[in-house]
N, C-alpha and C positions, 0 to 999 in steps of 0.2 A: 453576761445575761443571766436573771436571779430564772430561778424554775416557774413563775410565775409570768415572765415575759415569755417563755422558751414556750411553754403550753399554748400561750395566746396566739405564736407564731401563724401565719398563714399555711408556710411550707406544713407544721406539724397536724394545725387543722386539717389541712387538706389529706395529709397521710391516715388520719383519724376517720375523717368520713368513709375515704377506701376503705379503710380494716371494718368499720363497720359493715359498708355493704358489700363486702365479702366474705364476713359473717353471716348476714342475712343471705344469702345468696347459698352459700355452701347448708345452712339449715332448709332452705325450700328447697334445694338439690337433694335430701339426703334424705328430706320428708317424701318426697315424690319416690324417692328410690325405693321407701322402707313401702309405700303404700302402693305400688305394683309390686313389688313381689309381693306383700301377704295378698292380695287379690289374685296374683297367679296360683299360687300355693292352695289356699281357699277351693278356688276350679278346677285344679287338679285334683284334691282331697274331696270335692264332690261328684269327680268325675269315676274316681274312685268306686265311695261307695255305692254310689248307682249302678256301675258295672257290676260291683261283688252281690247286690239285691236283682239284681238279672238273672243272674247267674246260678244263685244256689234257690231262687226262687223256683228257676225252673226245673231243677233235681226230683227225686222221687222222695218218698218221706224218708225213709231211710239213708239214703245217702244224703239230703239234708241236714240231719240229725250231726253224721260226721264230718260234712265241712262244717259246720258251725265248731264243732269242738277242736278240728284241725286249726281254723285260724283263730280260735283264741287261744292256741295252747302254742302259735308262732308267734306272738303278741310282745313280744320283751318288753316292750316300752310301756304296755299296758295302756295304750291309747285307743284301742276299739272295744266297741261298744253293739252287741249282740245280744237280742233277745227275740225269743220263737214263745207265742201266745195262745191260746186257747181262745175260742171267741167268748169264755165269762172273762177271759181276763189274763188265768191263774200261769203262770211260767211252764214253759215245756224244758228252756233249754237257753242256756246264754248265761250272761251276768249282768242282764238289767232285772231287777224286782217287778218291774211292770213300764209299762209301755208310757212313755212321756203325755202327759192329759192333754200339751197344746199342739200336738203331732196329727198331722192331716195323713190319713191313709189314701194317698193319691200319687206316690211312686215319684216324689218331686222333694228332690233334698233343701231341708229346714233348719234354722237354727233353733235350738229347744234347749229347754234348762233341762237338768237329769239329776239325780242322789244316787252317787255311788258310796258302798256300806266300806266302811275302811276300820280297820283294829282301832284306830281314835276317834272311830264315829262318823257320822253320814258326813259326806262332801258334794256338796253341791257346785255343777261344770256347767259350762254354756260348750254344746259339740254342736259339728253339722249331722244332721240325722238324717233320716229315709225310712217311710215305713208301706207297707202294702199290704194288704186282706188278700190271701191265698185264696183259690179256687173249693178248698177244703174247708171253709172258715175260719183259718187258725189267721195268725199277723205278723209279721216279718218285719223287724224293725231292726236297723243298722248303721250303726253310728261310729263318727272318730272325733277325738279331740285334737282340733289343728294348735298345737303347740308351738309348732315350729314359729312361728307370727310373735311369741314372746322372745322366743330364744334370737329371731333377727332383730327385733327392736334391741334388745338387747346387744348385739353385734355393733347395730347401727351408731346407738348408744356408744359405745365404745370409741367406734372407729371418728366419730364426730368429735370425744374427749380428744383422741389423741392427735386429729387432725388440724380443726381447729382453732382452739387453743392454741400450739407453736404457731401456725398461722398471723392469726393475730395480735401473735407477741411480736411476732415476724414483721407483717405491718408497721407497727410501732416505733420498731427498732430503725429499719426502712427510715419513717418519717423524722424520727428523729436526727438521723443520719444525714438526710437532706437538710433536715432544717438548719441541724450547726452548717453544714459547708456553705447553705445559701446565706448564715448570717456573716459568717466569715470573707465571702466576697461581698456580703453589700459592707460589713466594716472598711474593706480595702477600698470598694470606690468611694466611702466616704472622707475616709483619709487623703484621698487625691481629689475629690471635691473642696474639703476643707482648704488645702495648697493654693487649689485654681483660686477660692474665693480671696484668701491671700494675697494673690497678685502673679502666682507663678502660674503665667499664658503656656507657658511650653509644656504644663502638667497634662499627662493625658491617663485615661481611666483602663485598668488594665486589659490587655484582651489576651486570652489562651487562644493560641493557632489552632492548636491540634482539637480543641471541640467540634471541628467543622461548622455543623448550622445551631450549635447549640444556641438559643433563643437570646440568653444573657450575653453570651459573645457578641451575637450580631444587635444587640440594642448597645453596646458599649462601642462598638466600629461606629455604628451612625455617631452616637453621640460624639465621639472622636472628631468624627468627620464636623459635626455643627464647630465644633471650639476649634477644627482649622479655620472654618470661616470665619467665627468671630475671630480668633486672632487676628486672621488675613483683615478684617474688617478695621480693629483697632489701629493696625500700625496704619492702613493707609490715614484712618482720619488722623492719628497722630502726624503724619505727613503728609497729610493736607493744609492744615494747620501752621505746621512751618512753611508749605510752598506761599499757604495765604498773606501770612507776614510778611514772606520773601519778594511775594510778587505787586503787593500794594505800598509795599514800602518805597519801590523806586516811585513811581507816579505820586505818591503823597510828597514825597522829600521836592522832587521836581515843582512842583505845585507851590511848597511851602519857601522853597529858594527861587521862584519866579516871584511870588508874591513880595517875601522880604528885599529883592533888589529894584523890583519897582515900587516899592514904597519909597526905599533910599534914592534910588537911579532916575526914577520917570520925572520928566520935568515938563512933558506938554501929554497932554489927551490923547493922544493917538498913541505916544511911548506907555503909557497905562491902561491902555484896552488891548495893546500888544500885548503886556506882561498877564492883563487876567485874560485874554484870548489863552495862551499859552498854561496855564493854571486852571483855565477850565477843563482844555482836551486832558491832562492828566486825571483832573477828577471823573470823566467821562470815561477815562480808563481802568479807570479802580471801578467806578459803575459798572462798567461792560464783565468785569471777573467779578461783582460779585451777582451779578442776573446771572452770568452764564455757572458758577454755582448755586444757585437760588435753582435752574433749571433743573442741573444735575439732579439734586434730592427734589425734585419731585418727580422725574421719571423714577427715581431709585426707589421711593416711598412710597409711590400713587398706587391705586389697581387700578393700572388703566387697562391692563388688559380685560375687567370686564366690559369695556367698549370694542372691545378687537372687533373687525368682520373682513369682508371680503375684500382684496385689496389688489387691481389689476396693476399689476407692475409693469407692462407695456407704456400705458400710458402715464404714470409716474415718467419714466424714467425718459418719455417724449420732453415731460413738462421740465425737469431739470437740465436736458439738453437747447431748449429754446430759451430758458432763464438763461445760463453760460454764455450761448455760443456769441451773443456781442462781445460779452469780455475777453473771451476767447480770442475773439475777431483781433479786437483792441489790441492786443497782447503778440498779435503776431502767432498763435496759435491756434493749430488745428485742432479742432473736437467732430470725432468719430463717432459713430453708434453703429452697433452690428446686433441689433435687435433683432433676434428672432425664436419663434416659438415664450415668449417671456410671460412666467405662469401668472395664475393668480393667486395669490398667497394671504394668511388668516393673521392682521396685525391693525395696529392703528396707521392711518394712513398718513397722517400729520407728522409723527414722529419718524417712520419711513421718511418718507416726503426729505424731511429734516438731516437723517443720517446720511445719504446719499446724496444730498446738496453740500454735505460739509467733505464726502468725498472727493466731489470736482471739484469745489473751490480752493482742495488743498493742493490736487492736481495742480489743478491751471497756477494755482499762486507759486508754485514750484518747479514749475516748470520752465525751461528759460524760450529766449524767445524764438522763434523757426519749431519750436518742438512741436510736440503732436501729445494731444490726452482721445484714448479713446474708450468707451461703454461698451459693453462685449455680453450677452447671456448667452450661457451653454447650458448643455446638460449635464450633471456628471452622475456616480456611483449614487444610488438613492435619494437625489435631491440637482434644484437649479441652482444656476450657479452667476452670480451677476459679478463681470471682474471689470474694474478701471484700472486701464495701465495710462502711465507718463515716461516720457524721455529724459525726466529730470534727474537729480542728481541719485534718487533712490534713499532707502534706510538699510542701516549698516545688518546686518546680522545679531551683533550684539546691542542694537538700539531696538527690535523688533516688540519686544517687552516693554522697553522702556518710555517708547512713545506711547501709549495709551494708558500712562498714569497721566494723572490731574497736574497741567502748570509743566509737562518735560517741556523742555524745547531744546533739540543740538545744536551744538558751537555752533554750527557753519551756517545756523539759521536765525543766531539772537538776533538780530536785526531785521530781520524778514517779519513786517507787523502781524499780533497775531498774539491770544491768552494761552497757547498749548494746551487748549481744551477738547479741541474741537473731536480727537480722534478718541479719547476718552468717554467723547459723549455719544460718538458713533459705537464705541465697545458697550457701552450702557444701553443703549437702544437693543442690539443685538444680543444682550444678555437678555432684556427683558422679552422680545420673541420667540427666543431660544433657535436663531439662526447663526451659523458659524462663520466667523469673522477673522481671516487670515491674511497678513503681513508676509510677500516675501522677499527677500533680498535681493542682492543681483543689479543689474544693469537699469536705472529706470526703477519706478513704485509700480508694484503689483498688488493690491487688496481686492482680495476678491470676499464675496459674502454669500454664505450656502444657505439655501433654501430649501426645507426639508418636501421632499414632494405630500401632498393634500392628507393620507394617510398615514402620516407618520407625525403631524404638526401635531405637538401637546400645547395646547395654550392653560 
């Protein structure tokens, strides 16, 4: 990075603006400091000499005479400013030449300009003064040059150079500091960007444990977490892809060797609408997988949940039991309902409708004959809970996963008709409600589907 990118940086801007207005900030801090105290200073050094014109005002002439010469002869610093007047005018006593012309004899401290006589010649002071017309005619006038109000600016002055300044060098150095380390991990996730774009899915963007909540950590977790999904996404359509070939290819080939032996084979009408009878159901097979993936992505793709509303699962799951229960009948099977308290829950009611129809029919189609499928709703641990059990043969443990990919179908059931969709498109509905959808093993099929209770539903 050339010093001309480095400067442009976000990180360094951003360090740049703090050192500014922490410069601004320590200057209004240090202005206000310097400007109470000289205002306290100020009021105390008035409070001052009003006291000291109180005081020897009220003395007798004589003893007047020597505190005036007392404190200018304690004066080291040669900052007061005494003079005792005559009412023409003329000097009694002090070291002022004459009494300040813009000086209000009203015993109320002033600021006034003065000429003090110095071996290099008159100097002219801005002091706070006091002056008062005695009772005798004479005039009292008393004054100090508040200094001290330079000597703090001065202080101030100082203490702000040395402050400052390292300050915001300090700043500086700070953003600087950030800035390489922030460019150095967006270099590193762009390196493992570059990969992912590449083709390497297993590339993931680094994350430091020990940051805790550091913002960049937990934006590279999320993004992590999206490129599992995309991965998880890719392979399946990648094997979807091969199930789709896999599974249209037997009904095509069937189709395409009924046709070519009744062309060779058929020798009356009835032997050639056997052969394309038989050529059609396959092609109606290959139809039926690809609606029923045509389906798939459009529950997967839709917003349908901006249609969601209210959805009484009571009576749902009446209407599925009176769908069934003929085939049921037919089949030598029993179908139970133990329907009770069954919520109302925030979904499309069609695709519900849908997933819960493909649950029984997979029941009842699995079940053998005498057995029993039964609809069950509980309550459980924060949410309702709708479980279908069967006496059938059940799913294995290790097939629990594997049946609700697209196209599984187990050994003991290739022949049992059927696109091995159906429980895939039930885990797709359930994904899109955000209701949980569990498979357990054991004796018999148990699916049950959790319903989060009314205050917890995110749609």
């Amino acid at each position: 990075m050339n010093l001309a990118e480095f400067a442009s940086s976000s990180t360094f801007r951003a360090a740049t603006v703090a050192a500014v207005a922490l410069s601004l900030f320590v200057l209004v801090l240090f202005g206000f400091i310097y400007w109470k105290t000289d205002r306290l200073l100020v009021t105390r050094s008035d409070h001052v000499i009003a006291l000291q014109l109180q005081t020897v005002a009220a003395l007798p002439n004589d003893r007047r005479l020597e505190a005036l010469h007392l404190q200018l002869s304690q004066d080291s610093r040669d900052v007061h400013f005494i003079g005792l007047f005559r009412a023409d005018g003329s000097r009694v006593a002090g070291n002022l030449e004459r009494p300040p012309a813009t000086l209000r004899l009203d015993a109320t401290v002033q600021t006034v300009e003065i000429t003090r006589q110095r071996p290099a010649g008159p100097e002219q002071l801005t002091v706070q003064a006091i002056g008062q017309q005695l009772p005798d005619g004479e005039v009292l006038v008393i004054g100090r040059y508040v200094d001290e109000a330079k000597q703090l600016s001065m202080v101030v002055s100082q203490a702000l150079a040395l402050g400052l300044i390292p300050a915001l060098l300090l700043c500086l150095a700070l953003g600087a500091l950030l800035s390489l380390r922030a460019e150095r991990r967006i270099a590193g996730v762009n390196e493992r960007i570059q990969r992912i774009v590449a083709g390497n899915l297993h590339e993931r963007l680094p994350v430091n444990r020990g940051r805790g909540r550091d913002p960049f950590t937990q934006l590279a977790g999320m993004v992590n977490s999206m490129l599992d999904e995309i991965e998880t996404l890719i392979h399946t359509i990648a094997g979807v892809g091969n199930d789709i070939a896999h599974d249209l290819r037997t009904p095509l080939t069937r189709a395409r060797l009924a046709l070519e032996r009744g062309r060779d084979n058929a020798k009356t009408l009835p032997e050639l609408r056997s052969v394309v009878d038989r050529a059609i159901a396959s092609m109606d097979q290959s139809l039926a997988i690809a609606a029923a993936l045509l389906r798939l992505a459009e529950i997967e793709n839709s917003r349908r949940s901006t249609g969601f509303g209210k959805v009484a699962l009571e009576e749902l799951l009446h209407e599925v039991r009176d769908l069934y229960a003929p085939i049921a009948e037919d089949k030598g099977i029993t179908l139970r309902t133990d329907i009770v308290h069954a919520p109302v829950v925030e979904g499309d009611r069609d695709l519900l409708m849908e997933a819960i129809a493909n649950l029984v029919d997979n029941a009842v189609k699995f079940t053998p004959r005498g057995g029993q499928v039964q609809i069950t709703t509980v309550s459980g641990d924060g949410e309702s809970i709708l479980r279908i059990t069967d006496t059938g043969a059940g799913i294995g443990e290790h097939e629990r996963s594997a049946v609700l990919r697209r196209f599984y179908r187990s050994d003991a059931f290739r022949k049992t008709p059927g696109l091995g969709l159906g429980l895939n498109l039930v885990a797709t509905i359930a994904k899109l409600h955000g209701f949980r959808l569990t498979i357990f093993s054991g004796a018999g099929c148990v699916i049950e589907i959790g319903f989060p209770h009314a205050s917890e539903i995110k749609v």
